[in-house]
KOLMARDO-267088 format. One line per 3 residues: number of its first residue (from 1); their letters; for each residue x, y, z of N, C-alpha, C. Coordinates in steps of 0.2 Angstrom, whole numbers. Each point is the difference from the previous one (the first is absolute). Example, Ala and Ser with C-alpha at 12.3 -4.5 7.8 and 13.67 -1.06 7.14 Angstrom:
% KOLMARDO-267088
1) AS) 66,-28,39,-4,6,0,4,6,0 | -2,5,-4,4,6,1,-4,5,3
***
This chain:
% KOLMARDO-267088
1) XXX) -24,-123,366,-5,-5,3,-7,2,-2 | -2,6,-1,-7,3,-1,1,-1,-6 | 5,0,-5,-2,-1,-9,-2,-8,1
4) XXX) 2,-4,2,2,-7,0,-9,-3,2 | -1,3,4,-7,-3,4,-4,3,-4 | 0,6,-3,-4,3,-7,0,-3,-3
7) XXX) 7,-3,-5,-1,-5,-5,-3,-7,2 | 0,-4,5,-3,-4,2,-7,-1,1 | -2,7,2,-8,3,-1,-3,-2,-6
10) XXX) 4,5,-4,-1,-1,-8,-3,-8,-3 | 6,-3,3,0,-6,-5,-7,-4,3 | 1,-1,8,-9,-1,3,-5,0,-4
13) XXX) 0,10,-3,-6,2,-2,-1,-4,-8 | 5,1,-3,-1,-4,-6,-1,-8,-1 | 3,-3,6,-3,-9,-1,-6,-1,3
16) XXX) -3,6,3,-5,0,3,-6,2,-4 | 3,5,-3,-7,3,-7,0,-6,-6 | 6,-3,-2,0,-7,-5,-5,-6,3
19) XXX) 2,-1,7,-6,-4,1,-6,1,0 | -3,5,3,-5,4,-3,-2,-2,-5 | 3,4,-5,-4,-1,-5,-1,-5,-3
22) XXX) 7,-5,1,-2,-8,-2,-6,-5,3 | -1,4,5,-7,-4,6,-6,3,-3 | 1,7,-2,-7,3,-3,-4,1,-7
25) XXX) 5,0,-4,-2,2,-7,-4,-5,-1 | -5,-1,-4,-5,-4,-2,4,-6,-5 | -2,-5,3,2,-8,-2,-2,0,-6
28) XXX) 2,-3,-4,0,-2,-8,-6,-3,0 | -5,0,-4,-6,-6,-1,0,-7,-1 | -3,-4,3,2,-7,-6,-1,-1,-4
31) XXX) 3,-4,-2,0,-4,-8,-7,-4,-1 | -3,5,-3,-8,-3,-2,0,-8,-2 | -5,-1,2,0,-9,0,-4,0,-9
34) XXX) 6,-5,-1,1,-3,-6,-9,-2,-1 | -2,5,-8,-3,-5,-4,-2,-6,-5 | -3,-4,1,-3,-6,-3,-3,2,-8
37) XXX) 4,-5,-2,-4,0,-6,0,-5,-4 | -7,-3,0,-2,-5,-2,2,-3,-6 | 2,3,-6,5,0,-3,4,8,-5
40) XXX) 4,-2,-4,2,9,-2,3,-1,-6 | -1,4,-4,3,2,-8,-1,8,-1 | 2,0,-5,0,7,-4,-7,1,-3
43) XXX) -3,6,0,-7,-1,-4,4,-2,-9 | 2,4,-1,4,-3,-10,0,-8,-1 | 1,-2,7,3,-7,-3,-5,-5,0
46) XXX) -6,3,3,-7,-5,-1,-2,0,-9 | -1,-5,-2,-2,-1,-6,-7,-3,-2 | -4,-3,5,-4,-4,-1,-3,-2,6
49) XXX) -9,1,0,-1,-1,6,-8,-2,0 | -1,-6,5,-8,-3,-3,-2,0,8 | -6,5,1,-4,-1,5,-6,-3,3
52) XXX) -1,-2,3,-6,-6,1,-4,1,6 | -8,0,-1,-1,-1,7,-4,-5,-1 | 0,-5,3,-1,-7,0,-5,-3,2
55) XXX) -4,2,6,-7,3,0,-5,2,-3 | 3,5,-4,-7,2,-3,2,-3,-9 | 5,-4,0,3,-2,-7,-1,7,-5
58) XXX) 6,1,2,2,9,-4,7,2,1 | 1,1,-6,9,0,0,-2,4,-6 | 8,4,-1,1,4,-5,10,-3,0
61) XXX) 1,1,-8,7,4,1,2,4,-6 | 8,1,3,1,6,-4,7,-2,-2 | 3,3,-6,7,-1,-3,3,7,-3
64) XXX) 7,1,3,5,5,-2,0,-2,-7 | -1,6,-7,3,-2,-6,8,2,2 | 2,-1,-7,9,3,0,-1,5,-4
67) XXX) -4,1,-4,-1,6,-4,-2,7,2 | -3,-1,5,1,8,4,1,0,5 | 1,-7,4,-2,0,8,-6,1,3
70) XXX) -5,0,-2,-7,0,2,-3,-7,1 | -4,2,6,-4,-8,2,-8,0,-4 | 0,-6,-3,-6,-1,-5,-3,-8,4
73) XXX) -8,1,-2,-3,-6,4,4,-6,-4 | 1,-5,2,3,-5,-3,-5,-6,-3 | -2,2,-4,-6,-2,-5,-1,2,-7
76) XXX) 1,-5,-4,1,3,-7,-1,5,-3 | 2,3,-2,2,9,-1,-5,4,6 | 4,-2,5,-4,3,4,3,6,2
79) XXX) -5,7,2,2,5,-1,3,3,8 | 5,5,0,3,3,4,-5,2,7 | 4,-1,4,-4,1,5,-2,8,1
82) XXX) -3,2,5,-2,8,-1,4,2,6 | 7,5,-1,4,3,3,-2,4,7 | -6,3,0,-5,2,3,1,-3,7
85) XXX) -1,-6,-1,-4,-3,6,7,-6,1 | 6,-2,-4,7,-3,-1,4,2,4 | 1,5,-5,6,4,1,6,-4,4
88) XXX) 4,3,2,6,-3,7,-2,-2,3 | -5,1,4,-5,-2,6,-1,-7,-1 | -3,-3,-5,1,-8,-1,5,-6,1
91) XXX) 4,2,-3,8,-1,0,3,0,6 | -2,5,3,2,2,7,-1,-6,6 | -6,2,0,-3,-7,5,2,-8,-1
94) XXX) 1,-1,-7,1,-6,-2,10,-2,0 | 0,7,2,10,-3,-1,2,0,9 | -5,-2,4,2,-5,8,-3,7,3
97) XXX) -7,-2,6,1,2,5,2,1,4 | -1,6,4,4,1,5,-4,-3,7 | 1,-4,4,-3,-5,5,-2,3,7
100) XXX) -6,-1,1,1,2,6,2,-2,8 | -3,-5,-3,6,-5,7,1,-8,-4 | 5,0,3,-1,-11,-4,-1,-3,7
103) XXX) -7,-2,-1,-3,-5,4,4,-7,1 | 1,-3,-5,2,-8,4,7,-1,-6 | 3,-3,3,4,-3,-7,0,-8,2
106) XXX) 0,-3,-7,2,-7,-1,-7,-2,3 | -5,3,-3,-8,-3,5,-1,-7,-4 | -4,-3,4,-3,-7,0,-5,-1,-5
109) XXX) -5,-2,-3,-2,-3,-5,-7,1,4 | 0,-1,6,-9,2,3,2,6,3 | 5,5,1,3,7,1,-2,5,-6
112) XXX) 2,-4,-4,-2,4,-8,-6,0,-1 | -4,-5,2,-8,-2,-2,-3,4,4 | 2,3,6,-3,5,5,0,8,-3
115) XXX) 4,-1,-3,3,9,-3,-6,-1,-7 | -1,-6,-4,-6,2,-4,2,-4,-7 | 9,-1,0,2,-3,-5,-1,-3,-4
118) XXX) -5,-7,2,-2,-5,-4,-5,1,-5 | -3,7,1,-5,4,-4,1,6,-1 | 7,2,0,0,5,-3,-4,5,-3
121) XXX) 1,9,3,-3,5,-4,1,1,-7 | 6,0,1,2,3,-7,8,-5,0 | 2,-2,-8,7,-3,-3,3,6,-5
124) XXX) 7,1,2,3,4,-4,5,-5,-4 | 2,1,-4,6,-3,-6,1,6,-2 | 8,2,1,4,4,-3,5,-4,-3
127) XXX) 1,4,-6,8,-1,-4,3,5,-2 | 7,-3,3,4,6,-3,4,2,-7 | 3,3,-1,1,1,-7,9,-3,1
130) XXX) 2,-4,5,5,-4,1,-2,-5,1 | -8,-4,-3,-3,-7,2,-3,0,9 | 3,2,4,-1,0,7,-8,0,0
133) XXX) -1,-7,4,-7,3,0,-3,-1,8 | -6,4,2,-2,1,5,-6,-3,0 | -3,-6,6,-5,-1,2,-3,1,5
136) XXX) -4,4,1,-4,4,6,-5,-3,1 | -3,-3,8,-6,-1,1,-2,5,5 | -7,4,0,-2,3,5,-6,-4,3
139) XXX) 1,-1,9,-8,-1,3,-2,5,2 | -4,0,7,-5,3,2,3,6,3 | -2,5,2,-1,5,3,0,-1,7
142) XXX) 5,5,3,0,-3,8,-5,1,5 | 0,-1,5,-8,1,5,-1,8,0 | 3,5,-3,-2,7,0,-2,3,-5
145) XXX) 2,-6,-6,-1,3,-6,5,3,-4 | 2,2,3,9,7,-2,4,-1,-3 | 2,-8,-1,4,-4,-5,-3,-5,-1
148) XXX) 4,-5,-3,1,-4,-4,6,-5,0 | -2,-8,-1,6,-3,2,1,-3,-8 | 7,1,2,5,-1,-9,5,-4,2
151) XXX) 2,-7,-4,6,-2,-1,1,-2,-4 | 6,-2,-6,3,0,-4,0,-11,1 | -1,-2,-6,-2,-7,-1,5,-4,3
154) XXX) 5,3,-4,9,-3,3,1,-1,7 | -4,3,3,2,-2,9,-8,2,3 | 3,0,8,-7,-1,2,0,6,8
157) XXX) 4,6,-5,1,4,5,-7,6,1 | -5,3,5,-7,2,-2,5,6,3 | -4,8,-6,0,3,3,-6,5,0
160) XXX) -1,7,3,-7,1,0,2,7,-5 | -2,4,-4,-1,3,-5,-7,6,0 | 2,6,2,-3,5,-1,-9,-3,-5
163) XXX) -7,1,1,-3,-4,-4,-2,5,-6 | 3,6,0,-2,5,-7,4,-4,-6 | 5,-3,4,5,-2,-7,-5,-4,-3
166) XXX) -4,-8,3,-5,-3,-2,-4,2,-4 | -1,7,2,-8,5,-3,2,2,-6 | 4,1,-1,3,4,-7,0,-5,-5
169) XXX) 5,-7,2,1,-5,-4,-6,-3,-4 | -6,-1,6,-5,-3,0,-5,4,-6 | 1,5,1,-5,5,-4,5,1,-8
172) XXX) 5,-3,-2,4,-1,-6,-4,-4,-3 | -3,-6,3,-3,-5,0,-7,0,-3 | -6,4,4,-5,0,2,-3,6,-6
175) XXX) 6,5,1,-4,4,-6,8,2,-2 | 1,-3,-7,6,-1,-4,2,8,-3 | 6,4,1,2,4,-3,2,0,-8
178) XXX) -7,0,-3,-2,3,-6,-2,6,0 | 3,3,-6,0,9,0,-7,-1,-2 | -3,3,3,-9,3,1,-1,4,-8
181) XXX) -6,0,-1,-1,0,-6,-1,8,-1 | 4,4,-4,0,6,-2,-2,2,-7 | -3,3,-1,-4,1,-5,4,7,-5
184) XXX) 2,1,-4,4,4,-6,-6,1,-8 | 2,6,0,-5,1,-5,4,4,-5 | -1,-3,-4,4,4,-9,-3,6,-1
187) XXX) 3,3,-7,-1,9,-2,-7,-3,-3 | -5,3,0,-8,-3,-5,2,1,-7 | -3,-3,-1,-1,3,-10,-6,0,-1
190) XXX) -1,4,-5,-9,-1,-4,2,0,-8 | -7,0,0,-2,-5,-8,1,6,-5 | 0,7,1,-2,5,-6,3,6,6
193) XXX) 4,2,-3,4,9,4,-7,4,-1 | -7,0,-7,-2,4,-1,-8,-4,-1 | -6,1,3,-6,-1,-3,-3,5,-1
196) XXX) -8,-5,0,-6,4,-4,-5,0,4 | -3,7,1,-4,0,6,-4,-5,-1 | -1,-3,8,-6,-6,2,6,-9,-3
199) XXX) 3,2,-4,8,-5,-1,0,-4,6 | 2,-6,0,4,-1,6,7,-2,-2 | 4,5,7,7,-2,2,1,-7,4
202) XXX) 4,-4,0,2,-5,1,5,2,5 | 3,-1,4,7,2,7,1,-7,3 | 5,-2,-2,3,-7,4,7,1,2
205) XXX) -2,-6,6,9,2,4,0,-8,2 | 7,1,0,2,-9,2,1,1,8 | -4,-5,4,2,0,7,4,-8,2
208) XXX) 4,1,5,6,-5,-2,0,0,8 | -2,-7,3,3,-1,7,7,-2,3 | 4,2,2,6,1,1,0,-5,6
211) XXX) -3,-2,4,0,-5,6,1,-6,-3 | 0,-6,5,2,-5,0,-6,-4,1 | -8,1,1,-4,-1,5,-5,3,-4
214) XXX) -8,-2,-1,-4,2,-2,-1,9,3 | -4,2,-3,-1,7,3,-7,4,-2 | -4,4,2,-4,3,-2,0,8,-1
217) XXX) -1,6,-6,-1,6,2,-4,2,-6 | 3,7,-1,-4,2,-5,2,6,-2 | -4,0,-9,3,6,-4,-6,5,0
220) XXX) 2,8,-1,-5,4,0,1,4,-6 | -6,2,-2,2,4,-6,-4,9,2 | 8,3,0,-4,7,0,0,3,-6
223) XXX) -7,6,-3,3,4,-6,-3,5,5 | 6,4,-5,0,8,2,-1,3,8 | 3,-7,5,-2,1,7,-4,-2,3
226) XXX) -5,-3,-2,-6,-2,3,1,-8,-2 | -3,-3,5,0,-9,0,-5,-2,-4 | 3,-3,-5,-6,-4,-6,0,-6,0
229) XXX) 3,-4,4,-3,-7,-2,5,-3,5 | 1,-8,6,5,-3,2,-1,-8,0 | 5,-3,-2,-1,-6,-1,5,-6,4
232) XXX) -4,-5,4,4,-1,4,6,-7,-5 | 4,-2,4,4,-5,-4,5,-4,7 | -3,-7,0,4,-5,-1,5,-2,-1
235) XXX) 6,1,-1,5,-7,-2,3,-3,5 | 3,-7,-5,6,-4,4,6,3,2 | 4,-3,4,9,3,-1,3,-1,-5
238) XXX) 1,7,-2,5,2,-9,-4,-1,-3 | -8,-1,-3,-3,-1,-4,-1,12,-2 | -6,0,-5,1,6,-4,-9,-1,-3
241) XXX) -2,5,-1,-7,1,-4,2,7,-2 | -5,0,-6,-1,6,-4,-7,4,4 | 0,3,3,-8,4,2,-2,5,-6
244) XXX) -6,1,-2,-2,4,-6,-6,3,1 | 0,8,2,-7,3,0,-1,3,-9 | -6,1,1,-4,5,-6,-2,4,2
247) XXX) 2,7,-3,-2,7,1,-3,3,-6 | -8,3,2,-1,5,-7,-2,4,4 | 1,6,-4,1,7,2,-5,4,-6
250) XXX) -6,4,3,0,2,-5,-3,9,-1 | 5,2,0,3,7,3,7,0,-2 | 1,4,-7,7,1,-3,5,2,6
253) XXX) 7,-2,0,2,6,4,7,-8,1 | 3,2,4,9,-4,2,-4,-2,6 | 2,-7,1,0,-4,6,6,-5,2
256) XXX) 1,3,8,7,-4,2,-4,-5,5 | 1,-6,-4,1,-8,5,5,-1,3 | -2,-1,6,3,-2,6,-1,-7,5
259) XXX) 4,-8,-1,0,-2,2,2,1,6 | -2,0,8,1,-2,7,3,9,1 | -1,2,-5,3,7,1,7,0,2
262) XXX) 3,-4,-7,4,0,1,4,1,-7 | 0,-5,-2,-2,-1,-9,-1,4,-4 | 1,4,-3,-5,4,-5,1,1,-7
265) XXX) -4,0,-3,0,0,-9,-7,5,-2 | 1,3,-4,-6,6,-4,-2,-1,-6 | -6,1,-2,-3,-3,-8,-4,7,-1
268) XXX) -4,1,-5,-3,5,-2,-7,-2,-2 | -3,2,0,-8,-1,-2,-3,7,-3 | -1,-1,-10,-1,4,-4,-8,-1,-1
***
C-alpha cells in the first residue's frame, strides 16, 4: 500500500512538473508582420533604367552592356558609370523597396493628387533583361519628412518609402556618376641624355586625364631635389597634353629630373 501511494505520488509530481514547464517556458515569438514591397526583382535582372526628376527637368539613364555586365550612361558611346559611387548599392535600391507602411490601396484620382502624384518628384522606368518593365512614380514627402510616397503606374496602391532611398536616386540625377577626373602622368623624356654648359635640356611628359569630366592639376619639375618650375594643366575627360619644361644648367656634373617626384630620368651636362 505504501509502494502504490509512492508510485502515485511520483506520477502527481511528474504531470505536475510537465505542466509547469508547459505554462512557463517562454512563448515562441510571433511571426513578424509581413513586408511590403512596392515592387521586387533580382538586382542582375535590371537591364535598363531612366530617371527623371520632372521639376527641375533632369533625368539621367543608364544601360547594362552584355559585354562585361557593366552599366554605361545611355548616350552615345557613353562612358561607364564610376563604380565608386554605383556599385551594388545602385541596383539595389532600384530592384523594389522595402515599404514602410502601404498607406491606401485602390486610391482615388483626388487621393492620389493629395499624396503629390499629379506632379510627381521623381519617374522611374526600369527594364528588365526579360522586357518586364517597371514604371514608378514618386510624390511628396509625408508631413514629417521621413518618407516618401511611391506607387507603381499599374495600380493606385500608395506606399510611403524610407525618404534616403529618394536622396540617393535623386542625386544619380543631379550630380551623374562620372568617374571624376584623374590625372596620370607618363615616364618623361628629354631632348639630349647629354649637353653643353648653358645648353638647354628640353623634359617632356604626356599628362593624360583619365576621368570622365573636365579636371584641373598640375605637373612639377624637380632636378636634383629641389623644385624648379610647376605648370598648371587643364583638360577634358580622356583628353591628354604634352607639358614641356626647359632646363639649363650651367655647372657640369649629372642631373636627376623629377616629375611630381615621382618620375625620374638623368642627363649630363659637360
Amino acid at each position: 500500500m505504501k509502494l502504490k501511494a509512492i508510485l502515485i505520488l511520483a506520477a502527481i509530481l511528474a504531470v505536475a512538473g510537465s505542466v509547469y514547464y508547459f505554462a512557463s517556458r517562454p512563448k515562441a515569438p510571433a511571426e513578424p508582420a509581413a513586408k511590403y514591397f512596392v515592387w521586387d526583382f533580382t538586382m542582375d535582372q535590371l537591364q535598363k533604367v531612366t530617371i527623371s526628376l520632372p521639376k527641375s527637368n533632369q533625368s539621367e539613364s543608364f544601360i547594362k552592356h552584355a559585354d562585361d555586365q557593366e552599366f554605361y550612361f545611355d548616350i552615345p558611346n557613353g562612358p561607364m558609370v564610376d563604380n565608386q559611387r554605383w556599385g551594388g548599392g545602385i541596383p539595389l535600391l532600384l530592384s523594389g523597396p522595402g515599404a514602410m507602411r502601404l498607406i491606401l490601396q485602390n486610391a482615388t484620382s483626388t487621393e492620389l493628387q493629395q499624396y503629390g502624384f499629379n506632379t510627381p518628384t521623381m519617374t522611374l522606368t526600369m527594364t528588365l533583361t526579360d522586357g518586364t518593365v517597371y514604371n514608378v512614380l514618386v510624390g511628396d514627402s509625408n508631413p514629417t519628412a521621413a518618407a516618401t510616397y511611391v506607387k507603381l503606374t499599374d495600380n493606385n496602391d500608395v506606399y510611403t518609402v524610407d525618404i534616403s532611398w529618394y536622396n540617393v536616386l535623386a542625386g544619380i540625377v543631379t550630380t551623374p556618376p562620372y568617374v571624376p577626373a584623374t590625372f596620370a602622368i607618363s615616364m618623361p623624356t628629354i631632348s639630349s641624355a647629354q649637353v653643353a654648359i648653358g645648353e638647354t635640356e628640353t623634359i617632356s611628359v604626356n599628362v593624360i586625364n583619365n576621368g570622365d569630366v573636365k579636371g584641373n592639376g598640375s605637373v612639377s619639375l624637380w632636378i636634383n631635389g629641389e623644385l624648379l618650375n610647376t605648370q598648371s594643366v587643364t583638360l577634358d575627360g580622356r583628353a591628354s597634353q604634352v607639358v614641356t619644361f626647359a632646363v639649363i644648367e650651367n655647372t657640369a656634373g649629372k642631373y636627376t629630373a623629377s616629375i611630381n617626384q615621382a618620375h625620374n630620368i638623368t642627363f649630363t651636362v659637360k
